[in-house]
C-alpha positions as CSV (number, residue, x, y, z in Angstrom):
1,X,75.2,122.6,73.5
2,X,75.1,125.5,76.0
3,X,77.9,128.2,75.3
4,X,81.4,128.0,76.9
5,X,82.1,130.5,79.7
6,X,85.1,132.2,79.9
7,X,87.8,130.8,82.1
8,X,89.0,133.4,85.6
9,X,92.1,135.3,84.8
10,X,95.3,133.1,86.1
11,X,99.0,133.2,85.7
12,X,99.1,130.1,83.4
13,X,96.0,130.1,81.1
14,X,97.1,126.8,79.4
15,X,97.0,125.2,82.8
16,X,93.2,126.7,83.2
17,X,92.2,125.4,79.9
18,X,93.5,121.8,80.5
19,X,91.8,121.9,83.7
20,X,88.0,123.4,82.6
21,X,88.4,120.6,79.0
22,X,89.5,117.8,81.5
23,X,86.6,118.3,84.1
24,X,83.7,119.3,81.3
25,X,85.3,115.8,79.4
26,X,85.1,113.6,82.9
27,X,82.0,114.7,83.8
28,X,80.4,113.5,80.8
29,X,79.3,117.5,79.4
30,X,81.6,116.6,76.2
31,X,80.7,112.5,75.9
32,X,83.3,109.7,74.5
33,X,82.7,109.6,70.8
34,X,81.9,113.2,70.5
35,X,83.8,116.5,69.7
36,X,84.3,119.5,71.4
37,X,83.4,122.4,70.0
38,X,85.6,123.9,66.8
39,X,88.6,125.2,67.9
40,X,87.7,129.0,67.1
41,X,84.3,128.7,69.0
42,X,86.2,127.3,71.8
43,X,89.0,129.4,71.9
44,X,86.5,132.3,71.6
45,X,84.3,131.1,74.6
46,X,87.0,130.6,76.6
47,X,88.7,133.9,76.3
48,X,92.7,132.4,75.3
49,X,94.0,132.2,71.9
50,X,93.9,129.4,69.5
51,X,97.7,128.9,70.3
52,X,97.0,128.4,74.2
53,X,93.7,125.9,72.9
54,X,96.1,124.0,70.9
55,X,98.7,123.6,73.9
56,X,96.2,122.5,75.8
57,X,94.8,120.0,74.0
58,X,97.8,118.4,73.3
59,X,98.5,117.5,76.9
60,X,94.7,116.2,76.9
61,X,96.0,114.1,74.0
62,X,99.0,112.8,75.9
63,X,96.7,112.1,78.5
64,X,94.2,109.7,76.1
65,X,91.6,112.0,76.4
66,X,90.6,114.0,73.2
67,X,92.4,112.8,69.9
68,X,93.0,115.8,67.1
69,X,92.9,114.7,63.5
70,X,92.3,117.2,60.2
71,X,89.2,117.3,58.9
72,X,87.5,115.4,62.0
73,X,88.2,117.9,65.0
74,X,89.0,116.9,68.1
75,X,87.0,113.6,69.3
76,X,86.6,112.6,73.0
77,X,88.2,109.3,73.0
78,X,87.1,106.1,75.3
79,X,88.6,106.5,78.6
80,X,88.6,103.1,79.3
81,X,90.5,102.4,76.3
82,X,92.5,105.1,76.0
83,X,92.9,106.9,79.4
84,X,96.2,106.8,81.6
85,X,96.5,106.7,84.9
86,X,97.0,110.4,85.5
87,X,93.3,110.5,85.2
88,X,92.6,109.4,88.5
89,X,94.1,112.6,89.8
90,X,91.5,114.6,88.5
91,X,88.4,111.9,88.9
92,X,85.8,112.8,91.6
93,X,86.4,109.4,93.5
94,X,84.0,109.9,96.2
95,X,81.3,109.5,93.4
96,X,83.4,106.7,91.9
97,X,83.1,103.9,94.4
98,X,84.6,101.2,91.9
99,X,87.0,103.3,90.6
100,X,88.8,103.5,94.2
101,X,88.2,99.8,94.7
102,X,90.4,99.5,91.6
103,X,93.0,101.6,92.3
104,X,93.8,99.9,96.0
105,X,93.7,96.4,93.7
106,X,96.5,98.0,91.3
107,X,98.1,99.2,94.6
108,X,97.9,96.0,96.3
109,X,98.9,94.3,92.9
110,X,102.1,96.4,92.5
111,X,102.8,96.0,96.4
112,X,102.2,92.2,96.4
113,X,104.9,91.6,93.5
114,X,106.9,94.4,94.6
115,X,108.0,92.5,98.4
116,X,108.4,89.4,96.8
117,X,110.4,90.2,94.5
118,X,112.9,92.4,97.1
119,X,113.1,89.4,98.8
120,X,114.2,87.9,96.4
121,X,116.8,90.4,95.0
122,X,117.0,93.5,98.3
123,X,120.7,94.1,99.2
124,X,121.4,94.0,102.7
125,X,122.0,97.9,102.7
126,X,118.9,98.7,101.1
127,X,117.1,96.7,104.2
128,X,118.8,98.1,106.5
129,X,117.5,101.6,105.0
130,X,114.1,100.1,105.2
131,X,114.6,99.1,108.5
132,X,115.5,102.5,109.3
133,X,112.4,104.5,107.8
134,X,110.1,101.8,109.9
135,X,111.8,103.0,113.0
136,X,111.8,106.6,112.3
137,X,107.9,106.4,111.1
138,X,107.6,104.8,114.8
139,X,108.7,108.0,116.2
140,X,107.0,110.3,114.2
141,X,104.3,112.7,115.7
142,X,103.5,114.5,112.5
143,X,100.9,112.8,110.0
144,X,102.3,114.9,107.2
145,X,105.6,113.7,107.6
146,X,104.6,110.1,108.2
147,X,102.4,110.0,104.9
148,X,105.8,111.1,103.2
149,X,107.7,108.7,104.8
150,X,105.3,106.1,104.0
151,X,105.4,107.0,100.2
152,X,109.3,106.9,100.7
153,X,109.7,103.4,102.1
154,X,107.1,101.8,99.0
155,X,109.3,103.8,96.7
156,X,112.4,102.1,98.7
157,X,111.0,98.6,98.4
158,X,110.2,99.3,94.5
159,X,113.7,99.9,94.2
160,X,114.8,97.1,96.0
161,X,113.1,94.9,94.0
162,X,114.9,96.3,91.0
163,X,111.8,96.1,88.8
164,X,111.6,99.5,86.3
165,X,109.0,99.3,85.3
166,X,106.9,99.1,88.1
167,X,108.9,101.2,89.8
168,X,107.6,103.7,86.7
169,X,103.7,102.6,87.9
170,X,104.4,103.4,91.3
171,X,105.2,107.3,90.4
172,X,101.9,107.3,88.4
173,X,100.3,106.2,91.5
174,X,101.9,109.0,93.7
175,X,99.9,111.9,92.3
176,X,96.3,110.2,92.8
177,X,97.5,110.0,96.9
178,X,98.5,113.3,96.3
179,X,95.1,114.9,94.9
180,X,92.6,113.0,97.0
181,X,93.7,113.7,100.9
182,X,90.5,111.6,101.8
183,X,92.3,108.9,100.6
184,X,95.5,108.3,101.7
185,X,94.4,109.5,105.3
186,X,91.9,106.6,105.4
187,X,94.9,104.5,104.4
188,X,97.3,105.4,107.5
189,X,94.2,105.7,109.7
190,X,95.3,103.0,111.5
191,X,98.9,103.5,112.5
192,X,99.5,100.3,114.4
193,X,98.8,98.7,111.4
194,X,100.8,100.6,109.3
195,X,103.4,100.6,111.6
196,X,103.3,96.3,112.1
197,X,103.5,96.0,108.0
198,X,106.7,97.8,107.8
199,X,107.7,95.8,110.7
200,X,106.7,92.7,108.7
201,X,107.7,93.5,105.9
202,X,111.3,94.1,107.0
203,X,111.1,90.7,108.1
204,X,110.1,89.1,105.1
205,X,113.0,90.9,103.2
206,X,115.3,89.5,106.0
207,X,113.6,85.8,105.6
208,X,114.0,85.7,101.9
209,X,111.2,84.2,101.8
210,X,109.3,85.3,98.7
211,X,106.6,82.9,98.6
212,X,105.4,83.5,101.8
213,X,106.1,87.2,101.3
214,X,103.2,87.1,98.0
215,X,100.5,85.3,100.6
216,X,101.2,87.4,103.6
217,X,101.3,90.9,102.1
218,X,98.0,90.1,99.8
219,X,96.0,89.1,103.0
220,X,97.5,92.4,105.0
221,X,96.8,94.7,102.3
222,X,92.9,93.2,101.5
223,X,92.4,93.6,105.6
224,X,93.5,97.5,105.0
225,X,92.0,98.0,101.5
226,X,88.5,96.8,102.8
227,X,88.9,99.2,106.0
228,X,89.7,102.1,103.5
229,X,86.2,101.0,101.3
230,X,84.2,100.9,104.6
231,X,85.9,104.3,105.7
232,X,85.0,105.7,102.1
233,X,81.5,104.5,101.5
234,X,79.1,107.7,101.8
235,X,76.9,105.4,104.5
236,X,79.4,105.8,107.0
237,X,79.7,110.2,107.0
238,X,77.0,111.5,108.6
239,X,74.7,113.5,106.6
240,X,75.6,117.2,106.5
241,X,74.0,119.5,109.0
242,X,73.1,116.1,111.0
243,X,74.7,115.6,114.4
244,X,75.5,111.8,115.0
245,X,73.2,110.4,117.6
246,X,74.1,109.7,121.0
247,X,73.4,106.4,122.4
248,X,70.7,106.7,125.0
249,X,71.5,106.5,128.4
250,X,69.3,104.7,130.8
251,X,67.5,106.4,133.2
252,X,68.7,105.9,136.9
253,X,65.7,103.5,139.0
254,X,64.8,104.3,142.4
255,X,64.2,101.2,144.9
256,X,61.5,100.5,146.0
257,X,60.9,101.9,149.8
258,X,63.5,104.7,148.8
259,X,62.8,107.5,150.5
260,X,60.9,110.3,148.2
């Protein structure tokens, strides 16, 4: 195993440590089922003390990463089994394909149950305040702004539904949108469609119709979530230091007896 390098001087080391452990563990340079170097060596390469090591493995253990036990070290667990979803923050999706096509299915999951069961439950003050954040994302020049507001009225809807717990998934969800821009700008590319499904979904609250609501809001949100994909997929960037082509225009034709 090569040697560590030393981490860049910053305010917060522990933060720097957490971050260089977490990216050398996801990118496969420390593999599940194997250890990470002892805690001196590391500590040493690394340039921090063995306290600010140990603080920052603990939050890679809270974060099922790496698991600390005397006399074994400290493994690399199985992300798969043990990972959270705070993970995904830190995960290079644009080389993770499936892992982005299982995130919008938990999204779409969450957002599915979530409307039918506000429909079900809603108050009519808390539609009204939906209605309200639909008509003031209608108005709303700035993209910044309307990807906040757009976090804002799920979070509303979660709430509505009174369901904790997934209310609880929802914020774990917030900070992947958060650390991947690509992301949640391909997911409000289209604003008329974003737009309509607060529309709609206002209307399904008002209906009470949560049966309908489960059908309607899966079929919306596959429509967007295979859009996202497309817009994703590394076949549809152009490669870098390529110009997209141009269609070719066709030549104007002289007739015949024109004069020259």
């Amino acid at each position: 195993m090569s040697p560590v390098a030393p981490l860049a001087r910053v305010a917060r080391p522990v933060d720097a440590v957490v971050e260089r452990l977490r990216r050398d563990i996801l990118d496969g340079r420390y593999p599940e089922g194997g250890h990470l170097p002892p805690e001196r060596t590391l500590a040493l390469g690394l340039g921090v003390s063995r306290l600010t090591l140990r603080a920052a493995l603990a939050r890679l253990e809270a974060e099922g990463l790496v698991r600390a036990r005397q006399g074994d070290g400290v493994r690399v667990l199985e992300l798969s089994q043990h990972g959270t979803l705070s993970v995904l923050a830190h995960l290079d999706l644009s080389r993770r394909p499936l892992v982005v096509r299982s995130f919008l299915e938990l999204r779409r999951a969450v957002a599915v149950e979530a409307v039918a069961l506000a429909c079900e439950r809603a108050s009519d003050e808390a539609i009204a305040h939906l209605e309200a954040l639909a008509e003031a994302q209608a108005r709303e020049p700035d993209d910044a702004a309307y990807a906040r507001r757009d976090v804002e009225f799920a979070r509303q809807v979660l709430k509505a539904s009174e369901s904790f717990a997934t209310l609880l998934v929802f914020n774990a969800l917030v900070p992947v949108y958060e650390a991947h821009p690509a992301l949640a700008r391909a997911l409000l590319a289209d604003r008329q469609r974003s737009l309509a499904g607060y529309a709609a979904t206002v209307a399904l609250l008002r209906a009470r119709d949560a049966q309908s609501a489960r059908g309607l809001v899966r079929g919306a949100l596959e429509a967007v979530d295979e859009a996202v994909l497309a817009a994703l997929s590394p076949a549809s960037a152009p490669a870098r230091g390529v110009k997209a082509k141009r269609p070719k225009q066709p030549k104007p034709t002289k007739k015949r007896g024109a004069a020259r």
